[in-house]
MIFIKOL-588859 format. One record per residue (C-alpha): residue number from 1; residue in one letter; y negated, x, z. Coordinates in steps of 0.001 Angstrom, whole numbers, plus 524288, in hexadecimal, padded with zeros to 5 digits. Example, Ala and Ser with C-alpha at 12.3 -4.5 7.8 and 13.67 -1.06 7.14 Angstrom:
 num residu north  east    up
   1      a 81194 8300C 81E78
   2      s 80424 83566 81BE4
END
This chain:
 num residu north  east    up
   1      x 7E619 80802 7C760
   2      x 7F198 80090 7CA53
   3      x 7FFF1 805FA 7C6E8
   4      x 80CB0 7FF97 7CB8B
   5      x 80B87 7F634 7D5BE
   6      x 80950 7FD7A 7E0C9
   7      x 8042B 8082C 7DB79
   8      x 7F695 80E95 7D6C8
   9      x 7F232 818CD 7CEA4
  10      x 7E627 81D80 7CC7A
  11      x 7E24A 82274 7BFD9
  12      x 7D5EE 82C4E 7C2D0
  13      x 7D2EB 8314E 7B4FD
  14      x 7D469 82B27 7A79B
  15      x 7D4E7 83308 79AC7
  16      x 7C796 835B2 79679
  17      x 7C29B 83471 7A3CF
  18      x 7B92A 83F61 7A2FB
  19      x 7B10F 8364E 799AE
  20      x 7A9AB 82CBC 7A3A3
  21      x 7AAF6 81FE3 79C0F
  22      x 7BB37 821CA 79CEA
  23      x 7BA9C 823B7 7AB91
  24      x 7BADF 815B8 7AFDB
  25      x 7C713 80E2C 7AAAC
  26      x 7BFD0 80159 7A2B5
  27      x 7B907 80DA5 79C21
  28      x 7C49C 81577 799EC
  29      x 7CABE 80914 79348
  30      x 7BECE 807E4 78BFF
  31      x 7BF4F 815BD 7860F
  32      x 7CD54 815AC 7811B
  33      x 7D4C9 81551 78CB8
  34      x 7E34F 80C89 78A61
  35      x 7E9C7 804BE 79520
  36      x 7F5CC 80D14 7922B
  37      x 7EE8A 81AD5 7958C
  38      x 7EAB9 813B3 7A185
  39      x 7F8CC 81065 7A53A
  40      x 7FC53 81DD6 7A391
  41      x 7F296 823C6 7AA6A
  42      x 7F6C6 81AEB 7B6BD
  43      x 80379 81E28 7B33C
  44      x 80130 82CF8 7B4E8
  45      x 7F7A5 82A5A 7BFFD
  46      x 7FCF8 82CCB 7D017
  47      x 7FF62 821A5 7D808
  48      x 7F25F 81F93 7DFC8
  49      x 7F74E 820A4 7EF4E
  50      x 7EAB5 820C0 7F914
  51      x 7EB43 82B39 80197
  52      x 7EDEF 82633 80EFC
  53      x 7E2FF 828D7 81A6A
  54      x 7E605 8306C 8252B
  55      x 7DAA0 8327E 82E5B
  56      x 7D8B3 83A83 83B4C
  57      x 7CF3A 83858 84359
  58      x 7C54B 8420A 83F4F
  59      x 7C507 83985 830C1
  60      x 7C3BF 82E11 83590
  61      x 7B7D2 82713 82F49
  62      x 7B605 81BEA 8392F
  63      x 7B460 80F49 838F6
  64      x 7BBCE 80482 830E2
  65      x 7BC33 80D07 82691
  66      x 7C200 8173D 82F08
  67      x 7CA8A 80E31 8360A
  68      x 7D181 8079E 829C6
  69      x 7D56D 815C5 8261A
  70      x 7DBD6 8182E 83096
  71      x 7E2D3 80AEF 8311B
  72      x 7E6E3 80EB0 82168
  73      x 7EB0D 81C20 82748
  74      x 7F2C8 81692 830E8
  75      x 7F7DD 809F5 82CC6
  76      x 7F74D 80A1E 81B0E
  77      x 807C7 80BAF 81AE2
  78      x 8084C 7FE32 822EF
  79      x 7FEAF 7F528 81D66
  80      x 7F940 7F138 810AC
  81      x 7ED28 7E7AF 80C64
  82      x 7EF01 7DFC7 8012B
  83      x 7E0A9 7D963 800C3
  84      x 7E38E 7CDD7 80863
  85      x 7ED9F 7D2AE 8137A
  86      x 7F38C 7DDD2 81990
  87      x 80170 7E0BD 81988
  88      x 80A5F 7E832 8219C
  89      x 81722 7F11D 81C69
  90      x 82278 7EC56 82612
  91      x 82AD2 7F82E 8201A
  92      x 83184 7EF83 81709
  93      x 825C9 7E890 80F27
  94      x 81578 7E59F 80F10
  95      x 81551 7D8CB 816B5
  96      x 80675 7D120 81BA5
  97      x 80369 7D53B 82672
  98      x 803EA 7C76F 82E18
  99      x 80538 7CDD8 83A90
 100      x 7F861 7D5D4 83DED
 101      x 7FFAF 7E097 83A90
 102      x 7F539 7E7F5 832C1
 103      x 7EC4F 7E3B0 83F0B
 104      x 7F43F 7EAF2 84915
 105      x 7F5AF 7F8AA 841BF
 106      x 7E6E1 7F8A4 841E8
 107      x 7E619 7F79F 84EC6
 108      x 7ED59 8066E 84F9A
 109      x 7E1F7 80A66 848E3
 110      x 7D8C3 80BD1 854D6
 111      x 7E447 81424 85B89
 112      x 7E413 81DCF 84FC0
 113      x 7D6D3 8206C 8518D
 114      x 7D70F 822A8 85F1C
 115      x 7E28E 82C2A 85CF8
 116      x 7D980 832A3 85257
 117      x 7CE5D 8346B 85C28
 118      x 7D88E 83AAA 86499
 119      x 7DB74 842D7 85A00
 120      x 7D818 85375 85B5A
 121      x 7CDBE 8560F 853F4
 122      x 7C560 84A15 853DE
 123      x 7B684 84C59 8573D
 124      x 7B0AB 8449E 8611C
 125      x 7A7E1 83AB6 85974
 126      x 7B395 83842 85136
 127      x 7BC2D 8357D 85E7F
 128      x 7B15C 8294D 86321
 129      x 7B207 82551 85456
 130      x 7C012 823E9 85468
 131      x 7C1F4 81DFA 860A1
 132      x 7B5D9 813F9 85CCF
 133      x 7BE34 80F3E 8533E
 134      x 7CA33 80EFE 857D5
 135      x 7C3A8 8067B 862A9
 136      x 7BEAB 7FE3D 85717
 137      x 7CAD1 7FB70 85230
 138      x 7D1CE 7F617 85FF6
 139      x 7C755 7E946 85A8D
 140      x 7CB83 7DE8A 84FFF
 141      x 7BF50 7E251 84938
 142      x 7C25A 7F058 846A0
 143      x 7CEE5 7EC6D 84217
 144      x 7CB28 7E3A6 83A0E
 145      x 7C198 7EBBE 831D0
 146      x 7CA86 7F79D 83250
 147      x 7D5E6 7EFE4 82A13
 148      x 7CA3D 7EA27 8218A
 149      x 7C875 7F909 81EDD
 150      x 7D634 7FCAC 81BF3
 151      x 7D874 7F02B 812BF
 152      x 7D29D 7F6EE 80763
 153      x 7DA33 80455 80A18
 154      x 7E29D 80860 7FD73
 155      x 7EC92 80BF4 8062E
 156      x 7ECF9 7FBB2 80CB0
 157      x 7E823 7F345 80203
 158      x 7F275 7EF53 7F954
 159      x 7F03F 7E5A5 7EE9B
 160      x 7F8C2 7DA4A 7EE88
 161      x 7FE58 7DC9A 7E1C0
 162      x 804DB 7E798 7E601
 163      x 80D30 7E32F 7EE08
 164      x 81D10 7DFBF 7EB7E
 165      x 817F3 7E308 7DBCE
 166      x 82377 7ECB9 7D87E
 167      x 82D93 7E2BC 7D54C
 168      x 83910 7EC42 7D40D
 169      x 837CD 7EEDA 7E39B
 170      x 84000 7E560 7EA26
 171      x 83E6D 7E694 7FB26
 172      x 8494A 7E3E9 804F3
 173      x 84AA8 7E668 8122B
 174      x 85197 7F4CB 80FC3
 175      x 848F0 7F8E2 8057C
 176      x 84349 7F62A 7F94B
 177      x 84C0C 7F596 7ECDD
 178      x 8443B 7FDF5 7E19A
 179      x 84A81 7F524 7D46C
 180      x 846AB 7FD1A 7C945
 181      x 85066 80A04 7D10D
 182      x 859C6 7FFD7 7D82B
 183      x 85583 8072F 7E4FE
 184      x 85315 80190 7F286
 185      x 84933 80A68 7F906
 186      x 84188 80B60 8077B
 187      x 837EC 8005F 809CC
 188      x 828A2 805DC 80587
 189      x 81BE1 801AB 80872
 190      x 8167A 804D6 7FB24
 191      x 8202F 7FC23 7F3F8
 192      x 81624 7F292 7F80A
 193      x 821BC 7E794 7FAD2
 194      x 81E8C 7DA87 80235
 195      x 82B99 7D50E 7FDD7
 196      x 8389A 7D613 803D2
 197      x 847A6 7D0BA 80070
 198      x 84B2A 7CFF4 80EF8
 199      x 85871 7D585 80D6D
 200      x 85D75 7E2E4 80B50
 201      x 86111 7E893 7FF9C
 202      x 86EFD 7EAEE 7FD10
 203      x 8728D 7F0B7 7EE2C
 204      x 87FAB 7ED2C 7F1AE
 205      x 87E7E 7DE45 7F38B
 206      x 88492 7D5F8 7ED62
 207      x 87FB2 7C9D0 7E7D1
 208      x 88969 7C096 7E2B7
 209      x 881C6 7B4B8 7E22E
 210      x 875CE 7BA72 7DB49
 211      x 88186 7BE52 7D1AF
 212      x 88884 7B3AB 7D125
 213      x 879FA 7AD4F 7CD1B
 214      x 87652 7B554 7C1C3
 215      x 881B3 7B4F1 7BA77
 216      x 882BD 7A4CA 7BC83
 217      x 87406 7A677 7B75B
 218      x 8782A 7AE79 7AC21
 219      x 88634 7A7AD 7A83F
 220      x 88CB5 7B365 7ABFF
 221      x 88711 7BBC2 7A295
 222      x 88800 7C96E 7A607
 223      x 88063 7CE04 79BB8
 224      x 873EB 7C5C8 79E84
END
């Protein structure tokens, strides 16, 4: 279930839950349940964050299955997917990747698994496996299907929706300015931000035009 706008929660048990019919939610609505229990349940419920993957070689399952995991392991704090493109964080804001950007971190992928077959530890049938793949991946086809893979990752695909939806988060070049506590803080990927004022934030600017406007707007009013 969907809380905030970047944010999910996951609600695993609902009251009564032991009785089979109240286990799925249409039921549970069915049997008594209210819209405002359900609120507070997500209210009470932890924010859902995926556990990200990280794989050595002796876990690694192979294939574009395999390979996307590795590429999520590697690469899940630099891009996103929103269902129709991928984007790239430039460590300011999300912007579309128009580049090939997404196309040239996957090419690292075949040098991780190589350094994973190099790896202590790693059996000999896993060692060909590895280096199989990471010869797979040096083609346009195994790239190709590897990022097909990784698309539906919950730690790359991003609906569109929920991005720039927090509209008390304001980004500038030095930071983005938190409205609701009147604070400027360090730029962050899960802000979710494609938006930017291209100047830097200054609380101490003045701004005697914009002034100058309002109260002309208002009569000089200083109550309104």
């Amino acid at each position: 279930a969907v809380r905030g706008c970047a944010m999910i929660s996951i609600a695993e048990a609902f009251p009564g839950s032991n009785d089979p019919a109240r286990k799925d939610i249409t039921n549970w609505f069915i049997h008594g349940g209210t819209a405002g229990q359900f609120t507070q349940m997500l209210d009470a419920a932890p924010e859902y964050v995926p556990e990200a993957n990280t794989f050595a070689g002796s876990s690694y399952l192979g294939g574009d299955v395999g390979n996307g995991h590795v590429f999520v392991d590697m690469f899940a704090s630099k891009v996103r997917y929103d269902g129709v493109r991928w984007l790239w964080y430039n460590s300011v804001r999300w912007v579309p990747d128009e580049t090939g950007f997404t196309y040239e971190l996957a090419k690292e992928v075949a040098r991780r698994l190589t350094e994973m077959a190099d790896a202590e530890g790693i059996d000999e049938v896993q060692q060909k496996r590895l280096r199989s793949e990471a010869t797979r991946l040096r083609t346009h086809a195994g790239i190709t299907r590897m990022l097909e893979t990784a698309k539906s990752d919950l730690l790359i695909r991003v609906s569109p929706d929920r991005f720039d939806c927090d509209p008390w988060l304001v980004n500038f070049k030095n930071g983005t300015l938190d409205l609701r506590r009147e604070e400027l803080r360090p730029h962050d990927p899960a802000d979710l931000i494609t938006n930017l004022v291209d100047v830097e934030y200054d609380p101490a600017a003045a701004c005697p035009r914009f002034r100058a406007f309002i109260r002309q707007m208002f009569r000089h009013d200083d109550f309104l």
